[in-house]
BABA-681227 format. One line per 5 residues: number of its first residue (from 1); for each residue x, y, z of C-alpha. Coordinates in Angstrom, 1 decimal, decimal comma. Each point is the difference from the previous one (the first is absolute). Layout:
NUM> X:Y:Z  ...
//
This chain:
1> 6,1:21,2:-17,8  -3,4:-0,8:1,4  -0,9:2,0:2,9  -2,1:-1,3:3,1  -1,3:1,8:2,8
6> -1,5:-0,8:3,3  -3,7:-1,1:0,4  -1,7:1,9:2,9  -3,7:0,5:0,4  -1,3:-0,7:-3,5
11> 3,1:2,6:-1,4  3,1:-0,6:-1,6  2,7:2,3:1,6  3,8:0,4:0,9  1,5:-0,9:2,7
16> 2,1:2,0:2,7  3,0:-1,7:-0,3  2,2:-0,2:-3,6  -1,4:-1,9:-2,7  1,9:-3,7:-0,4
21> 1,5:-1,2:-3,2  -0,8:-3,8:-1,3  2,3:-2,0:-1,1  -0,2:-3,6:-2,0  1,6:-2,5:1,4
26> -0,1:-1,4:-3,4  1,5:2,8:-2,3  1,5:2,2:2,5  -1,9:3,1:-1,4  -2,1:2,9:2,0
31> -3,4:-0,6:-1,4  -2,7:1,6:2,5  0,2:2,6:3,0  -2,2:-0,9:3,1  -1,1:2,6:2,3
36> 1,5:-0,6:3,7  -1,9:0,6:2,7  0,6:0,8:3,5  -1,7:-0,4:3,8  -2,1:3,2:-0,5
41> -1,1:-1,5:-3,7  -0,8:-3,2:1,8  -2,1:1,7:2,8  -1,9:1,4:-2,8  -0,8:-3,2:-1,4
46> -1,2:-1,3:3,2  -2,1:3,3:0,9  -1,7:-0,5:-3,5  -0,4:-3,7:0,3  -1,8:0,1:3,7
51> -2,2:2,8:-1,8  -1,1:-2,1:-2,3  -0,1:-3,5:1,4  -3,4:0,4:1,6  -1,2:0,7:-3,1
56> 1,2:-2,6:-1,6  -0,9:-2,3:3,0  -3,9:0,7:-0,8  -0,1:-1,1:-3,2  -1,5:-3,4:-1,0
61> 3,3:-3,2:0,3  -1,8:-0,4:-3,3  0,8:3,6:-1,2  3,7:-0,4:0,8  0,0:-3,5:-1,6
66> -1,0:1,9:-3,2  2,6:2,2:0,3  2,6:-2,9:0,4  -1,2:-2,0:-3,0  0,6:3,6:-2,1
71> 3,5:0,1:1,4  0,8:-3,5:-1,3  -2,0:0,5:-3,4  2,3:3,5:-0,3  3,2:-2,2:1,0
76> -1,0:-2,3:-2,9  -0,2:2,2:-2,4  3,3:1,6:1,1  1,9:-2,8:0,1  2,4:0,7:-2,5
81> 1,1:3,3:1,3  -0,3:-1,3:4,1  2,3:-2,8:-1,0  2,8:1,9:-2,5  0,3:2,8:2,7
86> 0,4:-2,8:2,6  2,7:-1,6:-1,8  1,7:3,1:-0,4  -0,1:0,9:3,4  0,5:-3,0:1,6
91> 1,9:-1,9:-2,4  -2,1:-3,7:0,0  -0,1:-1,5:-3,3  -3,3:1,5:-2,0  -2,0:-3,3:0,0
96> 0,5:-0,2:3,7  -1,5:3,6:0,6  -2,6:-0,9:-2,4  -1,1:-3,0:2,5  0,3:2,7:2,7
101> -2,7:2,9:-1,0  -2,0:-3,7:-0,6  0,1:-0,6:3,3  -0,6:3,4:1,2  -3,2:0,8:-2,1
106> -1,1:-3,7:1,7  0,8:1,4:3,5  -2,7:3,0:-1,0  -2,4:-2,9:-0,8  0,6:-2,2:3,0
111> -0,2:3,0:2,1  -3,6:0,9:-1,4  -0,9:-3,4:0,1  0,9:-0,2:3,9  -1,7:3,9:0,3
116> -3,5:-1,9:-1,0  0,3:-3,1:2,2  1,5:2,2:3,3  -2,5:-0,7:2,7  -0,6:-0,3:4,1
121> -2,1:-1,8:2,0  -3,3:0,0:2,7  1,5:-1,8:2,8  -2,4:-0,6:3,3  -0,2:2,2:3,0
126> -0,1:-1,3:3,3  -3,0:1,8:0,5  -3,3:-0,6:-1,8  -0,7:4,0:-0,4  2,9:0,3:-1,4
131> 0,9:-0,4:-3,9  4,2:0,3:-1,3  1,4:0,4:-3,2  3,9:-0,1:-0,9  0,9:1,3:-3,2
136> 3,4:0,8:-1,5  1,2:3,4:-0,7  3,1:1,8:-1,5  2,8:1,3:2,3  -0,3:4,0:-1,2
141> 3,3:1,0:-2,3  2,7:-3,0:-1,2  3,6:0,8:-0,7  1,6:-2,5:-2,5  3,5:0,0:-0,4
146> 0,9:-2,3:-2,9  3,4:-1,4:-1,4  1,7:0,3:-3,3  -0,1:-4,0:-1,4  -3,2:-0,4:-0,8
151> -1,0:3,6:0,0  -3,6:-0,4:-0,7  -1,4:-2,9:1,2  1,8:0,5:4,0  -1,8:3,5:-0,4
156> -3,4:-1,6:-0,6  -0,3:-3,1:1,8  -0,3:2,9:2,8  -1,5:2,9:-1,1  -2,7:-1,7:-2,5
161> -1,5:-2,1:3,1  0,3:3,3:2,3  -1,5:2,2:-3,0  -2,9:-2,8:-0,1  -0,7:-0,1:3,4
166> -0,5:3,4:0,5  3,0:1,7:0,9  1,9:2,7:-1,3  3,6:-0,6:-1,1  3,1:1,7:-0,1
171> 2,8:-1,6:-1,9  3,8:0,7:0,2  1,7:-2,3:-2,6  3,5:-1,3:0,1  2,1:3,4:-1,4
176> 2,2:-2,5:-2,9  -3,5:-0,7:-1,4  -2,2:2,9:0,6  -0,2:1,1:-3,7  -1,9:-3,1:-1,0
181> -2,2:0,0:3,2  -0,9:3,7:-1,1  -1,1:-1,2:-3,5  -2,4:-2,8:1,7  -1,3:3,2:2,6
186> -0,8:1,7:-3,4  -2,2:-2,7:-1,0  -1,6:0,1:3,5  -0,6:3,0:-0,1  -1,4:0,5:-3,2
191> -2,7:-2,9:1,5  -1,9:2,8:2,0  0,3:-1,0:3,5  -1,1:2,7:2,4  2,9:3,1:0,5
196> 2,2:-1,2:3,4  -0,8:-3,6:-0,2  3,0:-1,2:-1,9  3,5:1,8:0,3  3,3:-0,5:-1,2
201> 2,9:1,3:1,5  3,6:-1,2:-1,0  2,7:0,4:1,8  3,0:-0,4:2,1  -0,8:-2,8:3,0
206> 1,6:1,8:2,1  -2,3:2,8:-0,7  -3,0:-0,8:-1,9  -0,5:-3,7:1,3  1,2:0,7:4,2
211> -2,9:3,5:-0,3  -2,4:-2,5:-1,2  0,5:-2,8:2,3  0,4:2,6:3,2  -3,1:2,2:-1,3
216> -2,5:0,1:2,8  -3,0:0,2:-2,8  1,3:-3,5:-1,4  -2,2:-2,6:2,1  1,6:-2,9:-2,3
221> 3,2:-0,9:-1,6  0,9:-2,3:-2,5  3,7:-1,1:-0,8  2,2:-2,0:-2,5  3,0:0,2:0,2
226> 3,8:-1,1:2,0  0,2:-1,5:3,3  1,9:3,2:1,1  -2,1:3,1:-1,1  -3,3:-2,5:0,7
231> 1,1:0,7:3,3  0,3:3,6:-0,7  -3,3:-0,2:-0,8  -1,0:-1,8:3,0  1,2:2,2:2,2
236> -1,1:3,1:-1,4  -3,3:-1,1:-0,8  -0,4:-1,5:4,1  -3,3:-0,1:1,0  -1,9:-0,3:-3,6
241> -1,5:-2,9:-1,8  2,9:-1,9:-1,9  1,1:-2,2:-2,8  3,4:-0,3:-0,6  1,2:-2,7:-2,5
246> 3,9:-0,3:0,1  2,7:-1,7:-1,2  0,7:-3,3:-0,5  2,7:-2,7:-0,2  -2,0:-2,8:-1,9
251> 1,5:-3,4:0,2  -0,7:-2,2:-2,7  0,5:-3,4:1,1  0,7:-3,0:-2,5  -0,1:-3,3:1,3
256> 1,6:-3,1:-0,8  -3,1:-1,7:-1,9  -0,8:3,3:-1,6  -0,6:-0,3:-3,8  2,9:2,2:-0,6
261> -1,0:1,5:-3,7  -3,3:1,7:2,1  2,3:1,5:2,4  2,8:1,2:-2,5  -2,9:1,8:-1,5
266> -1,8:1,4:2,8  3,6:0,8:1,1  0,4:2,5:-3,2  -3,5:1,6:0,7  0,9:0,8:3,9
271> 3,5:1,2:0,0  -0,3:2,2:-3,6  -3,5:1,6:-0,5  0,5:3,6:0,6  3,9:-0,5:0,3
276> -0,5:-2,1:2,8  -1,5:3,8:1,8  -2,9:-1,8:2,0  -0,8:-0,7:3,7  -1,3:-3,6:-1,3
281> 3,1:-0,8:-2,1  1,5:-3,2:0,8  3,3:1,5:2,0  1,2:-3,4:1,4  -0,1:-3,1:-1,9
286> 0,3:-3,1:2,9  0,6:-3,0:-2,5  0,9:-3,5:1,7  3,1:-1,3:-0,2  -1,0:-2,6:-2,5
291> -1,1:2,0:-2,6  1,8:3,4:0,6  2,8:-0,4:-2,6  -2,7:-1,0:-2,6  -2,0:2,7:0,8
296> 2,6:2,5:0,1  1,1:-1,1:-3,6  -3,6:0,2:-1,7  -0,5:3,1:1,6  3,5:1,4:-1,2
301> -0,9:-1,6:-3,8  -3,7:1,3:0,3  0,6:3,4:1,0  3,1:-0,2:-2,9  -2,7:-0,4:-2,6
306> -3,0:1,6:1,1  0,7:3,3:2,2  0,8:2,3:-2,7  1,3:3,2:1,4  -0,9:3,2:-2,1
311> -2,0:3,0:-1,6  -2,9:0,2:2,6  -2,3:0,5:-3,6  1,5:-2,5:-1,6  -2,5:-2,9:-0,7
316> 2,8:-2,3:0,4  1,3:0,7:3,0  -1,3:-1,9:3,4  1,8:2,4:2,8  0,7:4,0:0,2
321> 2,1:1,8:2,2  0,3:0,7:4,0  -2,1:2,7:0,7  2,3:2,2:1,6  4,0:0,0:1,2
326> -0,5:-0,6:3,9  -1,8:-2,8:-1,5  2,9:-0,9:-2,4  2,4:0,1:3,0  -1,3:-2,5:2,0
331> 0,0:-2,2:-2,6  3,3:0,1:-0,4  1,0:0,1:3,8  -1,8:-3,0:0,4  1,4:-2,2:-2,6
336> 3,2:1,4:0,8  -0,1:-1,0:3,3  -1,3:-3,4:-1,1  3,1:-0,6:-1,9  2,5:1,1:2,4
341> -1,8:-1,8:2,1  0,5:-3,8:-2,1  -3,0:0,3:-2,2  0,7:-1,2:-3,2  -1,8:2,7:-2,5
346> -1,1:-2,8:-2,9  -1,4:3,1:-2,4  -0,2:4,1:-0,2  1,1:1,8:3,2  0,7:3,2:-1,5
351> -1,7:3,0:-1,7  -0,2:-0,1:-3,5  1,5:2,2:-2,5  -0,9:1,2:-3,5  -3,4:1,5:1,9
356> -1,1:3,7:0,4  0,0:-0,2:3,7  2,3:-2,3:2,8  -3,5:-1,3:0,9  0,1:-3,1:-2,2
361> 0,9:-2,9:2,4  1,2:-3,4:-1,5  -2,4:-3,0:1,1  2,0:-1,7:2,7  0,5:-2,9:1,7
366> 2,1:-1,0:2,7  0,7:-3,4:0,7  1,0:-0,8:4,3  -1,6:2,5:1,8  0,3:-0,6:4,2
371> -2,9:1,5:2,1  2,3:2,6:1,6  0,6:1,9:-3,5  -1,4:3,4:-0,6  -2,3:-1,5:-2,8
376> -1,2:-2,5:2,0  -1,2:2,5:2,9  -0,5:3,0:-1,9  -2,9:1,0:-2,2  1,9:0,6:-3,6
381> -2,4:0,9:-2,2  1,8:-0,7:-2,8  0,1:-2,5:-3,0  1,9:-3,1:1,6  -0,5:-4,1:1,2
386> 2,1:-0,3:2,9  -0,3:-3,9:0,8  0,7:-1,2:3,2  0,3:-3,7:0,6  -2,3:-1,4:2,6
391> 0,2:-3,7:1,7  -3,5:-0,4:0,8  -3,1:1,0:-0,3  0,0:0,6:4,0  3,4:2,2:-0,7
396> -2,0:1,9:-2,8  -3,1:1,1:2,4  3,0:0,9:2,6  1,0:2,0:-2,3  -3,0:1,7:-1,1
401> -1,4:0,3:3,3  3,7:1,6:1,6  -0,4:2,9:-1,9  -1,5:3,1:1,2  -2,2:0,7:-3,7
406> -3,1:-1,8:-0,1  -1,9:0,8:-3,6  0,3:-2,6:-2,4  1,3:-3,5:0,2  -0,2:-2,7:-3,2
411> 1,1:-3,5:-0,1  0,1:-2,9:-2,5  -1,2:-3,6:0,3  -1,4:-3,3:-1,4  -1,3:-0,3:3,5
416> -3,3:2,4:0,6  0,0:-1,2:3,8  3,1:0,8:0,2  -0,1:3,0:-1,6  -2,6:1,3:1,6
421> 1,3:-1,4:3,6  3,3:2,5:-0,9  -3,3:3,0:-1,1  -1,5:0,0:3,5  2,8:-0,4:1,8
426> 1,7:3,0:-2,0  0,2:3,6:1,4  -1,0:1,7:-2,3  -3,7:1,8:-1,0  0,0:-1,7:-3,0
431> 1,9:-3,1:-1,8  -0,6:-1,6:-3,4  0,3:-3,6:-0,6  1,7:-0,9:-3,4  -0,2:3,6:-1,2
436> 2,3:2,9:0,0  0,1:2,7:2,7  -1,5:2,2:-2,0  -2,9:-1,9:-0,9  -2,6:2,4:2,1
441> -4,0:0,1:-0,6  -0,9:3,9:0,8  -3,3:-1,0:1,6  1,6:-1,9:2,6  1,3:1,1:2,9
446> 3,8:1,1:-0,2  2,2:1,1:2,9  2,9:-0,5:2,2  -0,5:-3,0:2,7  -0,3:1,7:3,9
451> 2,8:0,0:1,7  2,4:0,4:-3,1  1,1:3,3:-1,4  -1,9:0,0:-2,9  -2,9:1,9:1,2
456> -3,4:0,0:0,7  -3,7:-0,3:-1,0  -0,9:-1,4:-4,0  -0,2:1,3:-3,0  -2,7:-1,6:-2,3
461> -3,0:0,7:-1,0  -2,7:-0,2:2,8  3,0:0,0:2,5  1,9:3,0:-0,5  -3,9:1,8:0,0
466> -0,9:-1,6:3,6  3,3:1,5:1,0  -1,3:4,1:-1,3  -3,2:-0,6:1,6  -1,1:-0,9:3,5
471> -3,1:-1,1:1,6  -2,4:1,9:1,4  -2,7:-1,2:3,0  -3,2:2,0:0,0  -2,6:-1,0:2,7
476> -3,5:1,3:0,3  -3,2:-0,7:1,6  -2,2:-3,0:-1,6  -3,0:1,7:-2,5  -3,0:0,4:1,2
481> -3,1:-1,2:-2,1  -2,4:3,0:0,6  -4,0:1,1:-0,8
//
């Protein structure tokens, strides 16, 4: 088995607590140990990182963009191995993981890019002898505390901006995929950014993740995650720069002039990429009453023919396995209580068998979900189209708008007005018209509407670096033109 260790100060070392054992999802095989580390490792971390963030403060936004675009270039030409250990550890199928370390050498670039065009402003004084300048500047040391379902890029669209800007980072991945995160902090490391500025420290969130969030030295944090331990996070990390993006409970609303082959497809895309483990999956499917038993039988007949279940590494298959059991479980408490509940389950439903592991989750859908169902309230995160039949378009944004997530929204029309009528009157930070869910753009900005439980701040690009920095007024006396 591959060992990993913990990433503290420019050294690889062990950590304080027992070593953890991986295990694929996909073949149900130990293939990797991960150190573990606890509060006193994380305290470490920090102490290193606010040693060295000055440091790495001073140096040219153009020096640090350099060192970004050699991150992405060493991502590229890792590929292969970033996306096979991925797969193993997280169990998405292997072209899926391959689009992944894509995107996350591309959030390297995009943070470089956004390093070089960073800049403040000369704003006028009241006073005539007076000159001002504002200019941004990093927060000091930024916990991130990433999730396990898209391992990578959730890591960086937080600490690539941060790293960029000028901070120093210190990351405490989600424990179920910590042996591919340590693989990537290899690759980082091996880039030559200066000793402290860049840690990695897995562990329990209990542990690892509540020491960061709570550490005193930590003057940001940065969160992805569930709507419960986000506000963990919160609460532990009370006083601190923030960005929390949560869950979601995406409603994907199909109209009744909506061209319905579109929305079968874009209905495939949001409830099984990844298994249906997103925060933008499409977790309600609102269809009007005129074209919800159509819909409902396309979707059934697409997802029939083209979800195939399997091998993770197998070219031919379209959807892995859940990514863990507590994962697993709600699945099946949720379409279990769907069906006891009067939903009629139209395909899937269960786990499959003849697989290494009880991960491997049939492509569902259930047919006559009611508002007041677990699946309907609940985040699943699980492979499943639960349709829910709507009278209106009016009854739709009701719908969207009474419930307490607020990430993602979609819906389908002929009608752009109307379409985009049902967009800004949505609750929701962002919302796709005639597109999946999970349709996203990673330079725009991405995050939970206020008021909702999904969290706050964006992610993306220029946004999630505005967050790690904040401005900074200097005010002097006007020059004096002397001799």
């Amino acid at each position: 088995m591959d060992e990993h260790l913990l990433f503290i100060g420019g050294e690889w070392r062990p950590g304080r607590s027992p070593a953890a054992t991986a295990t694929s999802p996909a073949t149900g095989q130990d293939f990797a140990s991960v150190a573990t580390a606890d509060a006193a490792d994380v305290d470490d971390a920090v102490r290193a990182a606010a040693a060295a963030q000055p440091g790495w403060a001073a140096q040219s936004p153009f020096d640090r963009a350099a060192w970004c675009e050699r991150i992405a270039a060493a991502v590229a030409d890792h590929r292969d191995d970033l996306a096979r250990v991925l797969t193993l550890d997280q169990g998405k199928p292997l072209a899926e993981a391959q689009d992944e370390v894509d995107e996350l050498a591309e959030y390297f670039r995009m943070a470089a890019a956004d390093a070089r065009r960073m800049d403040g402003a000369f704003p006028p004084s009241v006073s005539a002898g007076r000159r001002v300048i504002t200019a941004r500047v990093p927060l000091g040391v930024v916990g991130v505390i990433s999730p396990w379902n898209w391992p990578y890029t959730m890591g960086a669209e937080l600490f690539a901006p941060a790293l960029a800007a000028g901070n120093a980072v210190v990351w405490v991945p989600a424990p179920t995929t910590s042996a591919c995160c340590a693989v990537l902090t290899e690759i980082i490391g091996a880039a030559g950014v200066p000793a402290g500025v860049f840690s990695f420290v897995p562990g329990p969130g209990p542990v690892a993740g509540a020491a960061l969030a709570g550490h005193p030295g930590v003057a940001g944090i940065g969160f992805i995650g569930s709507v419960p331990t986000g506000g963990l996070v919160a609460g532990r990390a009370a006083g601190k720069t923030q960005l929390l993006e949560l869950g979601g409970n995406g409603p994907m609303v199909i109209l009744d002039d909506a061209d319905l082959d579109l929305a079968t497809e874009a209905a495939l895309e949001a409830a099984y990429l990844c298994a249906g483990q997103s925060c933008t999956a499409g977790e309600r499917f609102l269809v009007h009453a005129a074209v919800r038993a159509e819909f409902a039988e396309r979707v059934t007949a697409a997802t029939q023919q083209q979800i195939r279940l399997g091998d993770p590494f197998d070219p031919q298959t379209t959807m892995g396995p859940l990514n863990s059991e507590a994962t697993a479980a709600k699945f099946d408490r949720h379409v279990a209580d769907a069906v006891s509940r009067g939903a009629k389950l139209r395909c899937g439903g269960r786990r499959a068998a003849g697989f290494p592991t009880s991960l491997y989750a049939e492509p569902t859908v259930l047919d006559g979900v009611t508002a007041d169902m677990a699946i309907a309230t609940e985040e699943t995160f699980g492979p499943v189209v639960p349709v829910i039949e709507v009278a209106s378009a009016e009854e739709a944004l009701a719908a969207t708008n009474g419930s307490p997530f607020g990430l993602t929204a979609a819906v389908f029309t002929a009608d752009l007005e109307r379409g985009l009528a049902f967009a800004e009157q949505a609750r929701a930070g962002w919302v796709n018209v005639n597109a999946s869910t999970n349709l996203w753009e990673s330079h725009l900005p991405f995050g939970g509407r206020s008021g909702s439980v999904s969290g706050r701040g964006r992610v993306g690009g220029r946004f999630a670096m505005e967050t790690f920095t904040e401005p900074k007024t200097i005010l002097y006396p006007a020059p004096q033109l002397r001799g």
